[in-house]
C-alpha positions in Angstrom: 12.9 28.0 -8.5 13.0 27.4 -12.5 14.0 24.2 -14.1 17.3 23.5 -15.4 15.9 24.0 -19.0 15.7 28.0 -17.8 19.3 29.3 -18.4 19.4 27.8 -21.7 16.2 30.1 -23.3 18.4 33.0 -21.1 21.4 32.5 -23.3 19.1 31.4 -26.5 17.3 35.1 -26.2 20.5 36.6 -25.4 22.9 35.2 -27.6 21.2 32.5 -30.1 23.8 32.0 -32.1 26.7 31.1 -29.7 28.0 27.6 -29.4 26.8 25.7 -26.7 27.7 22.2 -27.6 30.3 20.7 -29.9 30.3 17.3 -31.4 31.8 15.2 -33.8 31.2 17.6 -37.0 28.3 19.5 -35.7 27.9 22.6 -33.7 25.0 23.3 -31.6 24.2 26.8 -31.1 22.0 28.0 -27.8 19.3 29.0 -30.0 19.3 25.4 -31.2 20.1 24.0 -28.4 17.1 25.3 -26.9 14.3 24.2 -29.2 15.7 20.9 -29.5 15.4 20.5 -25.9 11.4 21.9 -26.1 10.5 19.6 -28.8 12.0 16.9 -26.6 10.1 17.9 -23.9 7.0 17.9 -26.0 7.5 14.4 -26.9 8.5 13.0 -23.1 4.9 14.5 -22.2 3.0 13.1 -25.3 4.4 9.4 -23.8 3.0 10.7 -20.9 5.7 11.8 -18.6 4.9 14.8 -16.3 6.1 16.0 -13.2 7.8 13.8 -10.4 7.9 10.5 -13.1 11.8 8.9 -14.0 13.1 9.3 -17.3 16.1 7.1 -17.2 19.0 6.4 -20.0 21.5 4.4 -20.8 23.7 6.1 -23.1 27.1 6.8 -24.0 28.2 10.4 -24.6 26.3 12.5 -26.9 24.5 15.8 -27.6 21.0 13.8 -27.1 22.7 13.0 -23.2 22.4 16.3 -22.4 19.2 17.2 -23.9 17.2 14.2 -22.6 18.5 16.0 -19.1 17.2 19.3 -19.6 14.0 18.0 -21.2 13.4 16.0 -18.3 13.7 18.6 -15.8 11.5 21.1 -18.7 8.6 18.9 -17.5 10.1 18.5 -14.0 10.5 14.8 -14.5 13.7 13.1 -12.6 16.5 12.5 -14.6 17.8 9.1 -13.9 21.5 8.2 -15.8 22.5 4.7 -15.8 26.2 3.3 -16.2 26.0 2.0 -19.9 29.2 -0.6 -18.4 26.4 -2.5 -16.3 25.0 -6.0 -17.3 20.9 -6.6 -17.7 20.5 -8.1 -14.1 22.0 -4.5 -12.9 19.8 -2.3 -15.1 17.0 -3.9 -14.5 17.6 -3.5 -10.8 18.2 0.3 -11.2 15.1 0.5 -13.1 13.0 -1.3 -11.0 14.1 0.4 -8.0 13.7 3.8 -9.1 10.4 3.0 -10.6 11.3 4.2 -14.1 8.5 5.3 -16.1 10.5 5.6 -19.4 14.2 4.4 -20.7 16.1 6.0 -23.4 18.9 3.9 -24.8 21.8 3.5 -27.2 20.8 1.5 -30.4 24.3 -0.5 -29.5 23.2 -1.4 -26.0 19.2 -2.8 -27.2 20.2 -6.2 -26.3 21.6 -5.2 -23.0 18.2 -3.4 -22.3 15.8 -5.8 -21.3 13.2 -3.9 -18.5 9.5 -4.3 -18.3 8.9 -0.3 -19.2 8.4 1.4 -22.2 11.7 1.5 -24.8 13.2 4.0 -27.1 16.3 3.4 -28.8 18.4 6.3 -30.1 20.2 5.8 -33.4 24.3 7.4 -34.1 21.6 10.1 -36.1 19.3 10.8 -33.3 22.4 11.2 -30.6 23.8 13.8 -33.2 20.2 15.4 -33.8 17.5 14.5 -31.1 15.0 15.9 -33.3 14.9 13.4 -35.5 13.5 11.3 -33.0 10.9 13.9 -31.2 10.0 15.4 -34.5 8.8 19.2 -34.1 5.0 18.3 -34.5 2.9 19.2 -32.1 2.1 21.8 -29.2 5.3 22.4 -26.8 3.9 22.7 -23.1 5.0 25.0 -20.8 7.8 24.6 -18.9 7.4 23.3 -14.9 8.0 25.3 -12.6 10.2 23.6 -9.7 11.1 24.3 -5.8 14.1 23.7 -4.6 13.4 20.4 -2.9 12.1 19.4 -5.9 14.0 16.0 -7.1 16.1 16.7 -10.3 18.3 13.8 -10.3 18.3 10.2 -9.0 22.3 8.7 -9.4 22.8 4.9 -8.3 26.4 4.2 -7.1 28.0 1.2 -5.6 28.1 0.7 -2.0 28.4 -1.9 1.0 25.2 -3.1 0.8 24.2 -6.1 -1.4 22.7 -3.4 -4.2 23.4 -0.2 -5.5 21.8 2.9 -3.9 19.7 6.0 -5.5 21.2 9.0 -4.6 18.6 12.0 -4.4 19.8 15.2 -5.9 17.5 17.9 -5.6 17.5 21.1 -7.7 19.0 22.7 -4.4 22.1 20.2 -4.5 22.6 20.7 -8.0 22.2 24.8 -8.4 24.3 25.0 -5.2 26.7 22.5 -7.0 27.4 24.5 -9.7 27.5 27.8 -8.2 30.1 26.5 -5.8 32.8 25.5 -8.9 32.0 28.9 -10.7 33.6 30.5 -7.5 36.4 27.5 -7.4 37.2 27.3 -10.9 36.3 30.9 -12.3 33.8 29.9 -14.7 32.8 32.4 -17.6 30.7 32.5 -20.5 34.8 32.7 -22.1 34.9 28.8 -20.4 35.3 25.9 -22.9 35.1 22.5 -21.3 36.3 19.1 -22.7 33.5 16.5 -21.8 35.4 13.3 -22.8 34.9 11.4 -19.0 31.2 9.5 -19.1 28.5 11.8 -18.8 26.6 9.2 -16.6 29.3 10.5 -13.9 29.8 12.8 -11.5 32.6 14.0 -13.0 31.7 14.6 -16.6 27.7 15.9 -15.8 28.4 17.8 -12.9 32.8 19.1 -12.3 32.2 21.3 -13.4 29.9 19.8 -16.2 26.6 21.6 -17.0 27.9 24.5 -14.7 29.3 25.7 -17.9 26.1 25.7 -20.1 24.8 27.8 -17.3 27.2 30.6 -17.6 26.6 30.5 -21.3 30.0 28.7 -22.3 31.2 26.1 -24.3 31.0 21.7 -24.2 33.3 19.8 -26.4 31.7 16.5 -25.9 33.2 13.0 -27.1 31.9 10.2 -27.2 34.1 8.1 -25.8 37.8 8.6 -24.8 40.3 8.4 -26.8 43.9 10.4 -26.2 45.0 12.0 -29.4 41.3 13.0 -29.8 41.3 14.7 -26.7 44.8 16.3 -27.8 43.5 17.4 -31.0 40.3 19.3 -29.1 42.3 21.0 -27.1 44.4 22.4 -29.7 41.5 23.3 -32.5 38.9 24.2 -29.7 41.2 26.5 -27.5 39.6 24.5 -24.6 40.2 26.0 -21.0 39.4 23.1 -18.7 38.7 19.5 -18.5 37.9 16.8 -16.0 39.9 13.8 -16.6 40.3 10.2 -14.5 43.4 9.1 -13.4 43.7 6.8 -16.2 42.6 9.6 -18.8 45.6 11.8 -17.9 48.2 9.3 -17.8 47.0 8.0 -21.3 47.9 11.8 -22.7 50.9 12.3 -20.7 52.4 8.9 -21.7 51.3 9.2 -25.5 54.8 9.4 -28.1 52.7 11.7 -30.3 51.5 14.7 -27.1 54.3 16.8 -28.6 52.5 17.6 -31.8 49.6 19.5 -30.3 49.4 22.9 -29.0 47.9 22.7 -25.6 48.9 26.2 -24.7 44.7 27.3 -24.0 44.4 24.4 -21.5 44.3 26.5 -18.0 43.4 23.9 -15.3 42.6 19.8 -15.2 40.8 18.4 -12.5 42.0 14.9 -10.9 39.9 12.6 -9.5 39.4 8.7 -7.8 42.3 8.6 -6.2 45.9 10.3 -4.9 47.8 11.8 -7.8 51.5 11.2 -7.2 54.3 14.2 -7.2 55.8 12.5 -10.2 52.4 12.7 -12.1 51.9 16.6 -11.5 55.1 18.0 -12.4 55.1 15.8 -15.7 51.5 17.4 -16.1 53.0 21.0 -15.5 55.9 20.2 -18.0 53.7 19.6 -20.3 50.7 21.8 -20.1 52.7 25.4 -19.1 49.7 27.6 -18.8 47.6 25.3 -16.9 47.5 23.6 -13.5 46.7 20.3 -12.1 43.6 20.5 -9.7 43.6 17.7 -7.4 40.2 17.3 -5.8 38.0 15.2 -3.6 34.2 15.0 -4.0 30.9 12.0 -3.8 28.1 11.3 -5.8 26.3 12.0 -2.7 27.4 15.5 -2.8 27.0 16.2 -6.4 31.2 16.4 -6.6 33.8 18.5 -5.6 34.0 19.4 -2.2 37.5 19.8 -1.9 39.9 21.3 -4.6 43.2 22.2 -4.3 44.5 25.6 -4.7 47.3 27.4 -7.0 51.0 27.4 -5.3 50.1 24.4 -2.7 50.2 21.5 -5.3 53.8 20.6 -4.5 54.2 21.2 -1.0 50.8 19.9 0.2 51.2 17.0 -2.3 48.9 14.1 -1.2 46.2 16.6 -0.3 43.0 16.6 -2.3 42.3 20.4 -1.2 40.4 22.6 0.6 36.9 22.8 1.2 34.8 24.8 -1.3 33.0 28.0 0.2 29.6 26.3 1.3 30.8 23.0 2.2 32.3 22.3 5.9 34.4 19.3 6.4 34.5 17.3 10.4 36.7 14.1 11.2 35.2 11.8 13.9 35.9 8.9 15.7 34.0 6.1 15.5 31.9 7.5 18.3 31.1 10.9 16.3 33.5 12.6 18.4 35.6 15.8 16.4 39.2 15.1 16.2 41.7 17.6 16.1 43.9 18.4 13.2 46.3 15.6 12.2 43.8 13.1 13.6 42.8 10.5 11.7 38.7 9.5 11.3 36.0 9.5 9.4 35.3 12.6 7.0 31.9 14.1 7.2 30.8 16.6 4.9 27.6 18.9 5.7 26.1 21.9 3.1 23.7 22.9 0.5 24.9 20.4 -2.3 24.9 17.5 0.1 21.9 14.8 -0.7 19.3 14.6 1.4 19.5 11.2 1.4 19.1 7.4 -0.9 15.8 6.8 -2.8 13.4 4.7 -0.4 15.9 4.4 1.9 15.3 5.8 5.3 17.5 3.4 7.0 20.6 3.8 5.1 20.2 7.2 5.2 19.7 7.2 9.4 23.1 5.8 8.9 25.0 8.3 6.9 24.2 10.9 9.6 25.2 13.0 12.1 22.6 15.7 12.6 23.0 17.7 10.0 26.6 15.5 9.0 27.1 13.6 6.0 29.3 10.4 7.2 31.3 9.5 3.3 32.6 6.1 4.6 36.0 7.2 3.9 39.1 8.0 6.4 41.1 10.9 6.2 42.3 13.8 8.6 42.5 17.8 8.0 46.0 19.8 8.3 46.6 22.6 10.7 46.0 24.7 7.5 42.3 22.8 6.7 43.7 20.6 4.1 42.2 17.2 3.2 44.2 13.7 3.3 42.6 10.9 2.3 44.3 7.6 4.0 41.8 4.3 4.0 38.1 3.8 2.8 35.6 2.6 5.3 33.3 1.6 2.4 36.1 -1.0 1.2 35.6 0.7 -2.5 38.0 -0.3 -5.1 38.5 2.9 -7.6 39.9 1.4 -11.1 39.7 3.9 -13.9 37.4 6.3 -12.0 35.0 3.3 -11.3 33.9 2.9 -8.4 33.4 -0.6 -7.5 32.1 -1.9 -4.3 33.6 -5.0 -3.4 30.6 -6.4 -1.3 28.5 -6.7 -4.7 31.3 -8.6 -6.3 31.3 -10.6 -3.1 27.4 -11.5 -3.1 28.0 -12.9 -6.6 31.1 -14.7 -6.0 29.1 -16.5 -3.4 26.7 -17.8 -5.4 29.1 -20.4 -6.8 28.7 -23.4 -4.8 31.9 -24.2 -4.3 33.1 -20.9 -2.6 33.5 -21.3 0.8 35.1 -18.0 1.9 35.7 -15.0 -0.5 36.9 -11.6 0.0 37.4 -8.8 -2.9 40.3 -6.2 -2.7 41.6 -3.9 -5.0 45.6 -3.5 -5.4 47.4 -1.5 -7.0 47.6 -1.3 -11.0 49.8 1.2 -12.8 47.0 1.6 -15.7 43.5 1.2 -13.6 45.4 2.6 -10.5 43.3 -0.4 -8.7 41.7 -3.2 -9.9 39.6 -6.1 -8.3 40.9 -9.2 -6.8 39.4 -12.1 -5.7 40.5 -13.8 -2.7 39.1 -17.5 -2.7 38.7 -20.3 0.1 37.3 -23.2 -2.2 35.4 -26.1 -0.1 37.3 -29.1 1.4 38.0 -31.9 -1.9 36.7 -29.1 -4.7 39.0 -28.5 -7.2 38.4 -24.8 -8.1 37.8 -23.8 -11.7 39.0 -20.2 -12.4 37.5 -20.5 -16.1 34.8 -21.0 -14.5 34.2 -18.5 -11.9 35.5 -16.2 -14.4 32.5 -17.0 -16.9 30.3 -16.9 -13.9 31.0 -13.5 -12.6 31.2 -12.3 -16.3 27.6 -13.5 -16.7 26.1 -11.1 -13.4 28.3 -8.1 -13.2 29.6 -5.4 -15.9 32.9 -6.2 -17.2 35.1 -4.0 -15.6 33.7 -5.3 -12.4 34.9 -8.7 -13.1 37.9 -9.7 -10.5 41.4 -9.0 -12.8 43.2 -12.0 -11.1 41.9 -14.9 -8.9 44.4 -15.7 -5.8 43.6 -19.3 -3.8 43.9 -19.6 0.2 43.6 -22.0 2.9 41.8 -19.5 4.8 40.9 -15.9 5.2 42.4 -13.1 8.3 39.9 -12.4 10.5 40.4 -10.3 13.7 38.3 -11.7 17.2 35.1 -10.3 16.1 35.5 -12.2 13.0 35.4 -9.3 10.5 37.9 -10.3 7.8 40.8 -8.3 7.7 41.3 -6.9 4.5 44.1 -4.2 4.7 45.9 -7.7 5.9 45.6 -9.1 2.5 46.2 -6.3 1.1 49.2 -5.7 2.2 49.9 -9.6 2.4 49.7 -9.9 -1.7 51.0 -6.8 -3.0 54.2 -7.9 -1.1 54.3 -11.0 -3.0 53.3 -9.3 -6.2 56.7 -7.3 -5.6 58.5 -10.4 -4.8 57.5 -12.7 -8.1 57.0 -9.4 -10.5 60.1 -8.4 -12.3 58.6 -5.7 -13.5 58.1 -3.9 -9.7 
């Protein structure tokens, strides 16, 4: 197998002067996209990086994302992209963990940067043009030649452990990946993508992401997200498709000014994070008439998008996040691995190509994800008589707010660290702009008189921001069923009521 660098020199010898990536005012053609990625190549190996070592960054979106990716795999390196929202303490975890030979970061996040490896920081000139940082002096090596196997990708995501977890994605995953949403989507060299979600995401990188660049179509990439920008693409780019959160979409469909564009070129949007309400999807179709709302379901474990839903059933299988794609098979179990039947609801296991083979240095978290050959996601859910997925509960106890995911354990190991937190439990509830975000249930210690400033300031201090608990709710005491597990959908439930009591706004 060839490196993901390959199918860029097949459209650069093919067709150099197509447009492979368009940012801000410039426009990268393939042929240009291609040496720009060997001189970077040539410069990761002169700092010494060869095959099998981590090249990590911590960037937001830009051309230089995307080229620091394919040079990486060029020398059949592992890519490793870090959330650019996470504190120091959390970077340098990631970076530790996955050994990290080499960081590339953001000239805005330096100060945020602070590992014991070696350091390059890209300026707002170098994201637009990476060779003015490589340079072009020098011999360019040849690329590496890959197998399957062979680890492209290493993606840390929250989970119910006390730290994040590296998520192995081989070049297997990943080819398999994309070949799977050129099937679901209809990719085409004719496809032009809006990349506006973070590109350290799932979503943005890889649904349908850098399956596009491999047909030989088209990125509009932003920088960061911004609605009227997005509008505007659209409408001068004749964009076809677009992955956007939750939060994304509603921010275009609720902006006074959407009538000014033409969005006419816009043929399909895929959803993501959570349940998409009927309301939302018809307003969607009102709005964009020649495209169609793709609701979908898919993990960083599985490279995204396993299930999408088809044309015709949006309305009458609302609630559903899809079917399976072609190579991916979808089981519920009981808790005792046992099938269930259709309408029965379990835990939704996921086995194929683009499925991880596990976490980085992990063997006993990944024991515990399987089945045999089944991926166990954590969530809950249960498949129609027709093979369609519904997502009802999370096992993991993940909060979703903005397309984040945000485990609520991690938020929970820092919250204890206060001394005077007796009991704490984190929940998300519902948000009509985040769809979730974090609460904080507290049990301060008998005679302390707890100070929110200051558990706010404390939490500020070890997690990323959008981690930090949006509201802080006092109890005597914390539901627990006989085993003594705390009872969280029983909060839940306990304080959105009250929410909808004291809120005039619900």
């Amino acid at each position: 197998m060839v490196n993901l660098s390959s199918f860029l020199k097949y459209h650069a010898q093919r067709w150099p002067e197509n447009t492979a990536i368009v940012y801000e005012e410039s426009r990268i053609s393939y042929g240009a996209l291609w040496e720009r990625v060997r001189q970077l190549a040539r410069f990761l190996a002169e700092q010494g990086i060869s095959k099998g070592d981590v090249v990590a960054v911590f960037m937001k979106n830009s051309p230089a994302f995307i080229e620091i990716a394919c040079a990486s795999s060029y020398l059949g390196a592992v890519f490793l992209p870090i959330n650019y929202r996470l504190a120091t303490d959390e970077v340098a975890y990631i970076v530790g963990n996955a050994n990290a030979s080499l960081l590339i970061g953001d000239a805005e996040f330096d100060d945020i940067l602070q590992v014991n490896i070696p350091k390059h920081i890209l300026s707002d000139v170098m994201q637009k043009n990476i060779l003015e940082f490589s340079g072009v002096e020098g011999e360019v090596p040849e690329p590496c030649y890959v197998r399957p196997g062979d680890l492209f990708r290493l993606m840390y995501t929250s989970g119910t452990t006390d730290r994040p977890k590296g998520v192995m994605h081989s070049y297997d995953n990943f080819y398999w990946k994309s070949m799977e949403h050129v099937v679901v989507l209809g990719l085409s060299q004719q496809t032009r993508l809006l990349v506006t979600g973070p590109l350290y995401h799932v979503g943005a990188f890889d649904l349908p992401g850098m399956a596009v660049l491999w047909l030989g179509g088209m990125l509009k990439i932003h920088r960061e997200y911004d609605p009227l920008a997005v509008l505007s693409a659209i409408e001068t780019e004749k964009l076809t498709g677009a992955w956007l959160a939750p939060i994304m979409l509603a921010g275009i469909l609720e902006h006074p000014d959407k009538g000014n564009y033409d969005v006419g070129s816009l043929e399909w949007c895929i959803g993501g994070g959570e349940k998409t309400p009927e309301g939302r999807i018809l307003e969607f179709q009102k709005y964009f008439t020649n495209g169609r709302y793709i609701d979908a379901y898919g993990l960083t474990e599985s490279c995204s998008g396993d299930t999408f839903m088809e044309p015709g059933w949006e309305i009458d299988k609302i609630g559903s996040t899809g079917r399976a794609t072609p190579h991916v098979s979808i089981s519920i179990v009981d808790d005792a691995g046992k099938p269930l039947s259709p309408g029965e609801e379990g835990e939704i296991c996921l086995r194929g190509p683009k499925v991880t083979e596990g976490y980085w240095n992990d063997p006993a978290k990944t024991a515990e994800t399987r089945i045999g050959d089944w991926f166990k996601t954590g969530d809950v859910g249960l498949l129609d008589e027709d093979g369609f997925l519904y997502l009802t509960d999370r096992k993991k106890d993940m909060i979703i707010s903005g397309g984040e995911n945000i485990a609520s354990s991690e938020l929970e190991r820092v919250i204890y660290q206060m001394p005077d937190v007796l009991e704490a439990a984190v929940i998300g509830l519902p948000d009509d702009k985040w769809g979730e975000v974090p609460v904080a249930v507290i049990v301060p210690k008998e005679g302390v008189t707890f100070d929110e400033d200051a558990f706010l300031s404390h939490c500020r201090k070890h997690l990323a921001g959008f981690k930090v608990p949006k509201r802080v709710l006092l109890r005597d005491s914390l539901p627990r069923n006989p085993s003594g597990k705390i009872l969280k959908r029983v909060l839940r439930d306990e304080f959105a009521y009250k929410r909808k009591a004291t809120d005039p706004a619900d």
